[in-house]
N, C-alpha and C positions, 0 to 999 in steps of 0.2 A: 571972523573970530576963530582962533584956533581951538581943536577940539581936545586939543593936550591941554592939561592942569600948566601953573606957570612953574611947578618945581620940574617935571616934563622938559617944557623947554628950555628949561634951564640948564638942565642934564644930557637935553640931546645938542646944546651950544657949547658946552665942555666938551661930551666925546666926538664931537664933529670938529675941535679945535686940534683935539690930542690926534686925530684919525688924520687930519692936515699934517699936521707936525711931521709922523712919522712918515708919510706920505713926500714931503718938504726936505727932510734929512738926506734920506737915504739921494734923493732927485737930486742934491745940490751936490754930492759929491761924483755926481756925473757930468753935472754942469762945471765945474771944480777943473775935473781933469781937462774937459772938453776945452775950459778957458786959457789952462797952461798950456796944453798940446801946439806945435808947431802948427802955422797954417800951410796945406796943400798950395803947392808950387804950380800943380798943372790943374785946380780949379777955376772955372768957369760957368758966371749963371747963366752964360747965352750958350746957344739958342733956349730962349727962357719957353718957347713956344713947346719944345722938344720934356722941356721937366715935367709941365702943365696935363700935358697928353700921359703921360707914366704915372704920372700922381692921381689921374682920372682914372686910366685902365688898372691900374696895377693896385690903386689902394679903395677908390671909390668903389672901383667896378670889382674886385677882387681877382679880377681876369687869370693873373697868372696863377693864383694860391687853386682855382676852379677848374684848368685848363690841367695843368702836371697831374693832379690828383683829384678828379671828379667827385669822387662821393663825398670823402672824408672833405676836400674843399668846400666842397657847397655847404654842406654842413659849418665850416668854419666861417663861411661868406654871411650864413642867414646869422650867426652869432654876431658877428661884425656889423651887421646889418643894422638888429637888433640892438647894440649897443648906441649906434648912431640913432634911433627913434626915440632911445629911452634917455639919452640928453637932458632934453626939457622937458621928460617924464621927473627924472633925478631930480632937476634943481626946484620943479615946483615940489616935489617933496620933502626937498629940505626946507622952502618956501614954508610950508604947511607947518614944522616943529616949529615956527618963530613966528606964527601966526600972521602970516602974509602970504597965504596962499595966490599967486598967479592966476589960476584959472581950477575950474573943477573937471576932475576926466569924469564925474559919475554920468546920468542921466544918457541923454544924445549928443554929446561931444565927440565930434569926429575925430580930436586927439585922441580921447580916452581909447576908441572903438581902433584906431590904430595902433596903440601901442598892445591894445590887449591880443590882437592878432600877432602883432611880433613877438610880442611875450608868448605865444602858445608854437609858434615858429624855433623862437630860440631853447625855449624848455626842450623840446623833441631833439633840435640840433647837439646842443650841450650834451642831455643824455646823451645821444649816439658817440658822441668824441670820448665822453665817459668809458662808456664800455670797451670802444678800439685801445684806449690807451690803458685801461687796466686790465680788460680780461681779454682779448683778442689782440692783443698788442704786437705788432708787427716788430720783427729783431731791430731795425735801427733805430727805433724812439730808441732803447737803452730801456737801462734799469727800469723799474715801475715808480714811478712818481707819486708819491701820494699827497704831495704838495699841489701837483695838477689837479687830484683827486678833490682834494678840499677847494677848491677856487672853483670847479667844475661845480660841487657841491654848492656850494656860496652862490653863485650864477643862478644854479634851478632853482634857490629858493628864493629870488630876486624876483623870478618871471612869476613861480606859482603864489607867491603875496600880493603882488600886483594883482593877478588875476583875482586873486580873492576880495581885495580890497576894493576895484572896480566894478564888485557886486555889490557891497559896503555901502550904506550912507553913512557919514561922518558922527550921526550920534547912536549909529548901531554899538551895540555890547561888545563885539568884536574888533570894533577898528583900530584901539588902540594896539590889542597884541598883536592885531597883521602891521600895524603900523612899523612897533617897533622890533617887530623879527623886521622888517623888511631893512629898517631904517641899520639893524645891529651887522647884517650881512653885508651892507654896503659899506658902512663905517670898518669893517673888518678889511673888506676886499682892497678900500682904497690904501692902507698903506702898505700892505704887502702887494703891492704891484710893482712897487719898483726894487724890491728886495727878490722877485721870480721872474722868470723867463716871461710873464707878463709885461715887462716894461716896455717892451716892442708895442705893445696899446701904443705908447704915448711916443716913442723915438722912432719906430717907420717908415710913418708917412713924411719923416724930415727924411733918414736915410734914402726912402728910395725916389725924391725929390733931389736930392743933394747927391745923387749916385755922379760917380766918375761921366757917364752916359756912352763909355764903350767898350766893349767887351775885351777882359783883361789886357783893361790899358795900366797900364805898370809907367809907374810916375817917375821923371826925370829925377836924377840925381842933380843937388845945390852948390854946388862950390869945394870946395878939397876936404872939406871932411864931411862931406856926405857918404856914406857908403851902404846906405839904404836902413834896414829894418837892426840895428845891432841892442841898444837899449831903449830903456821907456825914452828918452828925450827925443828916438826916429821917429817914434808914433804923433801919425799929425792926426789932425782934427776931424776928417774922414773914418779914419780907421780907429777912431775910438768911439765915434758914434755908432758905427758899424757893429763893434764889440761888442758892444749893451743890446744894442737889438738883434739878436737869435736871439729864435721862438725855439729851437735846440727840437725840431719838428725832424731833423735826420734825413729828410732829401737827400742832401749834400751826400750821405755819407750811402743811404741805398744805393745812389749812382755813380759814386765812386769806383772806379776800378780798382785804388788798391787796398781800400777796404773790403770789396767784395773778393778778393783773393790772397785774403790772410795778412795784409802788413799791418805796420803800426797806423799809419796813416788814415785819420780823420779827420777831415775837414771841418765839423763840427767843433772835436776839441780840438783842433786849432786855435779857429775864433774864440775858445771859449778859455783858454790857455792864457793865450793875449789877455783878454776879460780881468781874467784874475788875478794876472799877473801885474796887469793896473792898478788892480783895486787894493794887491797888496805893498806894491812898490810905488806907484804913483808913473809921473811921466818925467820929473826930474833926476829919477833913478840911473843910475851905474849899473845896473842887476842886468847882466846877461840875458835876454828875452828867449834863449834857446838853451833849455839845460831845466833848468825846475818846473816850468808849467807847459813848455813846451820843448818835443822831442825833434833836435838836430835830425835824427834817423830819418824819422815821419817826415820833416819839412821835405830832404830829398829822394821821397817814394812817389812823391806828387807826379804825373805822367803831365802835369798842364790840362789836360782834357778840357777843362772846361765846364765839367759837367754838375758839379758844385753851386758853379757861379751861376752857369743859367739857371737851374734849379730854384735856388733859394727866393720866398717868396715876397723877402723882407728887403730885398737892396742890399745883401753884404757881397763882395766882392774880392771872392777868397785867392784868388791867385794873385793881384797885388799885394799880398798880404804874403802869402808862401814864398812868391818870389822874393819878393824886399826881405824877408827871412832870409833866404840862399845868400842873396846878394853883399847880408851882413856878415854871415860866415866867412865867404867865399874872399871876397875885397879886405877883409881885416886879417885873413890866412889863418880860420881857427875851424876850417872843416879839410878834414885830413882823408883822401880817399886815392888810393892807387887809379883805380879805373880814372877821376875826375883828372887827378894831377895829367895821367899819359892824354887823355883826352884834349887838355889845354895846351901842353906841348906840344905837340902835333898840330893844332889850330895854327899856334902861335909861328911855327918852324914850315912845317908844308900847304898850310891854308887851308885845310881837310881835316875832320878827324879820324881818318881813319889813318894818317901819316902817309899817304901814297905822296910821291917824287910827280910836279906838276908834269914832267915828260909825259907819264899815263895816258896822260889827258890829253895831251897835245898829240900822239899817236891814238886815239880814237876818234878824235876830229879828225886825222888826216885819213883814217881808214876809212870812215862812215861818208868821207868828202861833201863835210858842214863847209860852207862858207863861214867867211867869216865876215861881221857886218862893218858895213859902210857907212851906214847911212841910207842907204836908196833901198832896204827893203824894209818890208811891212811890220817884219816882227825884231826882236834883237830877242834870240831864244836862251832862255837861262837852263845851263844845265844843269847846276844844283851838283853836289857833292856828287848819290847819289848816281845822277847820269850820268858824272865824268868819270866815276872809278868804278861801281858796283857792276857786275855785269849783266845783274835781271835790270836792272836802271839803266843801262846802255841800251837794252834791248828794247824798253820804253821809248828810248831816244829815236830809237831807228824807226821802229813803226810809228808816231808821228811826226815822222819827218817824210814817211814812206806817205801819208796823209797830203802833208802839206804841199808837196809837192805833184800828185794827184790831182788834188783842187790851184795850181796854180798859186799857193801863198809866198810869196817870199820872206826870207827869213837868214839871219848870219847870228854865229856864237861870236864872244870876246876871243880875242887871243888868248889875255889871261883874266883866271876867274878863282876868286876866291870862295872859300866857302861865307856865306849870310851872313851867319853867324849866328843861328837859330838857336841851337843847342849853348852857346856859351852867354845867350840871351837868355834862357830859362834858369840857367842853374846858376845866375847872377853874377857872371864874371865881366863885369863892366871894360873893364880894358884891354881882353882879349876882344870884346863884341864892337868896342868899337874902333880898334884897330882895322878888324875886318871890314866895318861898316864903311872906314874911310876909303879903305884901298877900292872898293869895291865901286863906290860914289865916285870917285875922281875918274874909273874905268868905261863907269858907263856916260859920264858926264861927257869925255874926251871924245867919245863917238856919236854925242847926240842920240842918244836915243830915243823915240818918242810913246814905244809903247814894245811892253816884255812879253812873255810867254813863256809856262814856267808846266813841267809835270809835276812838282814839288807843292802842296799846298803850304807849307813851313815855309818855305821860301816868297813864296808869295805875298805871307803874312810881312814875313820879316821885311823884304825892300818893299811892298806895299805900305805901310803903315809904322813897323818900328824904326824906320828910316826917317821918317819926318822928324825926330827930335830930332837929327842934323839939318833941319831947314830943306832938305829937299821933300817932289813929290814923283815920285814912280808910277808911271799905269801898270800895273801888272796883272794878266790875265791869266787862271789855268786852264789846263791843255782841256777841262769841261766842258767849259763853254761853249769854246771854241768848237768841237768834236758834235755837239748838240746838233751845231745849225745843220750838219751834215748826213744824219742817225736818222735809219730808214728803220721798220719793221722787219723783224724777222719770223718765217715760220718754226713756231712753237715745237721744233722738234725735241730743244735740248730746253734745262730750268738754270735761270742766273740768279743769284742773290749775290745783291750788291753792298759793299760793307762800306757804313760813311766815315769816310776821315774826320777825325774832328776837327782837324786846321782848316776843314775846306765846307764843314757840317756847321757846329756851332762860329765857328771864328766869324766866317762870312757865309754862311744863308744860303748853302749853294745844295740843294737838296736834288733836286728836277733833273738840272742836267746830264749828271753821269749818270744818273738813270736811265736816262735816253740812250745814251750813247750805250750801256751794257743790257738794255732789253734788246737791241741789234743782233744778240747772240741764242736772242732765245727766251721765252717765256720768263718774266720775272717773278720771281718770290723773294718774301723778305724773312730777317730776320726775326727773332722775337723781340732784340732791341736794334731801333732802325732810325733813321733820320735825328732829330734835334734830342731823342734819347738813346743815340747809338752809343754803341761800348767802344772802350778804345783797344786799339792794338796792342800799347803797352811803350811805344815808340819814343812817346813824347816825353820832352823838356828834361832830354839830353839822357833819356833811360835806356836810349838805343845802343850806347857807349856806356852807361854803367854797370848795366846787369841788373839781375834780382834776387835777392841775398835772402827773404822770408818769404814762406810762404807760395803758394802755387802759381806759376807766370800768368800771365795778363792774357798772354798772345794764345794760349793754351784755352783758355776759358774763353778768351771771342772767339776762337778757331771751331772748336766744339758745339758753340753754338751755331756757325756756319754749316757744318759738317750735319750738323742735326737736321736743317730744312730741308735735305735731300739732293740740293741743286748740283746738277754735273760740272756749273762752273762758280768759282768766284769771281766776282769783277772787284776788282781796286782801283784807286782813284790818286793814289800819291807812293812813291815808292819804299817810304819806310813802312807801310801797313804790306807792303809785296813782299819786304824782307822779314816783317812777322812773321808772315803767314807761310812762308816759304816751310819754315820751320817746324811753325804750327800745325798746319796742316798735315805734316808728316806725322807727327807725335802724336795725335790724335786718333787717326784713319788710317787702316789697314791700306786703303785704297783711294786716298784725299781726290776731292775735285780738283778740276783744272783748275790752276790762278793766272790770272788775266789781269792785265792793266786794260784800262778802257781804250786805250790807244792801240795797246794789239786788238782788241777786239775789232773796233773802227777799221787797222790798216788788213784785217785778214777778209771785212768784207769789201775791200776794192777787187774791181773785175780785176781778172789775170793775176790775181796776187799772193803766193803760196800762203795757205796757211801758216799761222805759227802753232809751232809744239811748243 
């Protein structure tokens, strides 16, 4: 028998109707867009084994939201936690207003004696998130939310009625008002959840289930009037479930590089640009996706880094998203930039963007006396723009080649080599990249080759992986690895810290290796931001050929940080982080450490082998 009068139930079966409702509304016009939106061309539920494991660690286990941010995650984990106990705490409570209570948590019920635990778990956790995000509030949350504030609010008095109520027998004097404060908070909570950055409760665990499942994989263009992200009707069914769930928790944007150095660019309102930009156009729209809710400028400040994407702990996947931005611009000719335009001519015209005449190239091969491959050796060495015209990238070239042939590797360059096309991949010029991509394919195709070797970690991405939408597969290796198997100890005279590439850090998981190979020089120390949270040079996704028009450079601020650990040398791992730093390290330090490729490092400790200056 219920302990509510039946005017009671009566009243809490209307506001539990009305608490639906709005709850129902606001949800369907997510459903709404989701059902018009185009569907993903390069989605796929297999390997279903691979989603199963991410939806366990990443949503069940909290892993990733607990591992980036320890305290404040955990905290966010037991909340999470807590909401999953308190399930069939809920529904036997609404159970209870319509007199069909389930079960009783009073007495010795092991439900009750568990939920009252998580409820004293989450009451502590919530307050703590409370307090970070209103009075100790760290710069990238943003403004002060007081709409967080009242839901955080709403939460503790969720856990501290329950606890009150589990003291409670059912014909105590009190049970009704714990009842119905408890009852009034949750009615309240449920339909402003899908009205607040709360909706990621319910869209999430689809998002990071339904994730692309690999790291800024940037989805194939459809037939001739594809040309990626231009209005609502490019937005597919991915990237609008994506939208709605940011928890707007600002990861993205603490590790952003060109937030953290004055641009426009925020990763955050990006997604959250989009967001709105649905909500108020729809996905049938004509409305230019870049211009009212989102800023052209911002989309090309993005470095690619990557650090956004890993970050976030919800499954959004922000560089498919910035890219296919560029890509709409750039492909319909409505992003206007000197730097970009000289940058694509030159691609288009000399293969390079830097415009160097392929001769360059062809007299460094002849001086350095590369082979050129055949076939009959081990490696087919890619030189990347980079090695064939830069001359600190030459000098890369030479010291593992100085390597390679030391240990006996064999190895030949193409005659001719185009550039990747890395940079006209990022900044979304589809038919410049794949102009390149072809010539490139047919070159290496024509000489069989069976396995690359690349100083370039960009390069590596690029014919590794964005080369399969042409149906081919590349082994390609960088010159890390490789260098690893060979990295003896050194006595600790001198200190290295070693800076991670992102193309070579996050892209592909390659942390260990050029570690090894740059503790060879000497005692390692790191940075303050190192491995899978390392800073970027400022190089990437084509900014090495734009420039930086706001705000204090990139290469300046990770150089500084280098400069700070004390270490006499830098090691590098890719050559466009060599050509930051060249700079960087000047502009910073009166007296900069040495900078080092791992390869000079490697080839200066072969016996008999001069030093490099």
């Amino acid at each position: 028998m219920s302990p509510l009068s039946t005017a009671e139930s009566a009243a809490f079966v209307v506001l539990l109707a009305l608490a639906l409702f709005g709850f129902g509304r606001r949800l369907s016009v997510v459903v709404s867009l989701l059902h018009q939106a185009k569907p993903d061309a390069d989605f796929q539920l297999h390997p279903l084994s691979r989603r199963v494991w991410d939806f366990f660690w990443e949503v069940i286990c909290q892993a990733k939201v607990i591992q980036q941010r320890p305290l404040p995650g955990l905290l966010h984990a037991f909340v999470f936690w807590g909401f999953c106990a308190f399930g069939v705490v809920t529904l036997n409570h609404f159970a209870i207003g319509v007199g069909w209570p389930l079960f009783s948590v009073h007495g010795n019920n092991p439900i009750g004696w568990l939920a009252a635990a998580f409820a004293v778990v989450t009451a502590i956790s919530i307050a703590g998130l409370a307090i970070r995000r209103l009075v100790w509030r760290p710069q990238w949350l943003g403004e002060v939310s007081w709409e967080s504030g009242f839901i955080a609010l709403l939460i503790f008095v969720l856990m501290i009625t329950y606890l009150v109520d589990f003291q409670l027998a059912p014909a105590a004097p009190l049970f009704n008002v714990i009842w119905w404060t408890h009852t009034l908070a949750l009615l309240i909570f449920l339909p402003l959840i899908p009205h607040t950055k709360h909706l990621h409760l319910v869209l999430s665990p689809a998002t990071i289930f339904l994730s692309r499942g690999g790291f800024s994989a940037i989805p194939p263009l459809v037939g001739d009037e594809d040309f990626g992200l231009v209005t609502g009707k490019d937005v597919t069914k991915l990237t609008v479930l994506q939208s709605f769930s940011c928890v707007e928790c600002g990861r993205c944007t603490e590790h952003c590089p060109a937030a953290n150095t004055g641009k426009l660019l925020n990763p955050k309102e990006i997604i959250l640009g989009l967001r709105d930009h649905l909500v108020e156009f729809g996905v049938a729209s004509e409305q230019p996706l870049l211009g009212l809710h989102i800023s052209t400028e911002a989309a090309f400040q993005c470095t690619t880094c990557g650090a956004c994407e890993y970050q976030c702990p919800v499954g959004i996947e922000h560089l498919p998203v910035i890219i296919g931005l560029r890509r709409g611009a750039v492909n319909t000719g409505t992003w206007e930039d000197e730097h970009g335009t000289k940058l694509f001519l030159n691609l288009e015209r000399y293969g390079n963007p830097m415009g160097f005449p392929a001769l360059q190239r062809d007299r460094f091969v002849k001086s350095a006396a590369l082979p050129i491959y055949d076939g009959s050796q081990e490696y087919l060495l890619w030189l990347g723009c980079m090695g064939s015209y830069d001359p600190a990238g030459r000098e890369i070239v030479t010291s593992l080649v100085q390597v390679l042939r030391h240990h006996n590797i064999t190895f030949g360059v193409l005659k001719k080599e185009r550039c990747s096309g890395d940079s006209a991949r990022r900044l979304g010029n589809d038919l410049v990249f794949q102009t390149l991509a072809n010539q490139n394919i047919e070159a290496i195709q024509a000489v069989d080759a069976k396995k690359m070797l690349s100083i370039c970690p960009h390069c590596v991405r690029t014919l590794g992986q964005d080369y399969q939408e042409f149906g081919v597969h590349f082994e390609v290796e960088h010159h890390s690895t490789l260098l690893a198997k060979f990295a003896t100890a050194a006595p600790p005279d001198q200190t290295v810290v070693y800076h991670d590439p992102c193309y070579l850090g996050r892209y592909q998981d390659i942390y260990d290796e050029p570690r090894a190979v740059a503790a060879s020089a000497g005692a390692l120390v790191e940075a303050p931001r190192n491995r899978e949270r390392g800073f970027c040079c400022g190089a990437g996704g084509g900014l090495a050929f734009l420039g930086e028009e706001m705000g204090s450079r990139v290469n300046h601020a990770r150089a500084r940080e280098l400069v700070d650990t004390g270490a006499d040398i830098v090691a590098a791992a890719c050559p466009f982080c060599n050509t930051m730093f060249r700079d960087g390290l000047a502009a910073v330090s009166e007296r900069p450490p040495q900078l080092l490729d791992i390869a000079q490092i490697a080839a200066r400790n072969l016996p008999q082998t001069p030093q490099i200056q």
